[in-house]
C-alpha positions as CSV (number, residue, x, y, z in Angstrom):
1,X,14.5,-15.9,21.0
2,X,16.9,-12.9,21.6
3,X,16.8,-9.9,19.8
4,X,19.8,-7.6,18.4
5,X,19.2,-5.0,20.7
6,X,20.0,-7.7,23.9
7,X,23.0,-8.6,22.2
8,X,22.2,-12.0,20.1
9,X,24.0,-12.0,16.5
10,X,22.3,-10.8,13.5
11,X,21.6,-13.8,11.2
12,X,20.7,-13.9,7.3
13,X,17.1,-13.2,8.3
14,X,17.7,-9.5,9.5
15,X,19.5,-8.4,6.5
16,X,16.6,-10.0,4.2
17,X,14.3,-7.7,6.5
18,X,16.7,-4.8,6.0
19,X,17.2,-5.1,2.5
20,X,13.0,-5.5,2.0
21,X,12.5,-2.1,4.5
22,X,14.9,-0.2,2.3
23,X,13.8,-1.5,-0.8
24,X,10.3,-0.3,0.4
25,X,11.7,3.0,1.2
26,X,13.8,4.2,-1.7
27,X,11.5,2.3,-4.4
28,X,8.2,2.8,-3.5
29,X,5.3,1.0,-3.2
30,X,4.7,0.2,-7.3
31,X,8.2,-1.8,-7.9
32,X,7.5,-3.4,-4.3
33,X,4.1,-4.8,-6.0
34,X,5.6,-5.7,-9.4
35,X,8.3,-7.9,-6.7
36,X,5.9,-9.7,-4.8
37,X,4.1,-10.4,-7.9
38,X,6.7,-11.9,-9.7
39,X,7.6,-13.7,-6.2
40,X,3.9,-15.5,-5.7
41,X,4.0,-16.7,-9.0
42,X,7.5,-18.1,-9.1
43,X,7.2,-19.7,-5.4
44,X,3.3,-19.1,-4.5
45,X,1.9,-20.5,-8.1
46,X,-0.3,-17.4,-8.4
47,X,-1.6,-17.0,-12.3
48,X,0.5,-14.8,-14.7
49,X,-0.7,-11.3,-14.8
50,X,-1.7,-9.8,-18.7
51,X,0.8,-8.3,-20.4
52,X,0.2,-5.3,-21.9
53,X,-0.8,-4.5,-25.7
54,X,2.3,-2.6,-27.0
55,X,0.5,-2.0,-30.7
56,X,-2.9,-0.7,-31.9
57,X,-6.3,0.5,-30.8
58,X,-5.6,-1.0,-27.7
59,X,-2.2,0.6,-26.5
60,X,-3.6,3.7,-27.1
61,X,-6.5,3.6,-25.4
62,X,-5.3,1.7,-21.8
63,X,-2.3,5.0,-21.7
């Protein structure tokens, strides 16, 4: 397999590995979880994580 750098083309799978680097980069490492997340469960079957309460005793005391 040839690489960019000894002249082959750059295919579909280089900018996916761009796009996830500087994703990475400039978003950080907590929207990069919440992605790969959403990703296992959609593709991987990986259970739903919990949502959080947004009313009462218990909103208060997970913030």
């Amino acid at each position: 397999m040839f690489s960019i750098q000894d002249g082959a083309e750059p295919t579909v799978w280089h900018s996916l590995s761009a796009a996830y680097l500087g994703i990475t980069v400039v978003y950080g490492h907590r929207t990069v979880r919440w992605a790969d997340a959403k990703f296992a469960r959609r593709f991987g079957g990986a259970a739903a994580a919990r949502r959080p309460e947004l009313y009462g005793r218990a909103a208060v005391v997970d913030a």
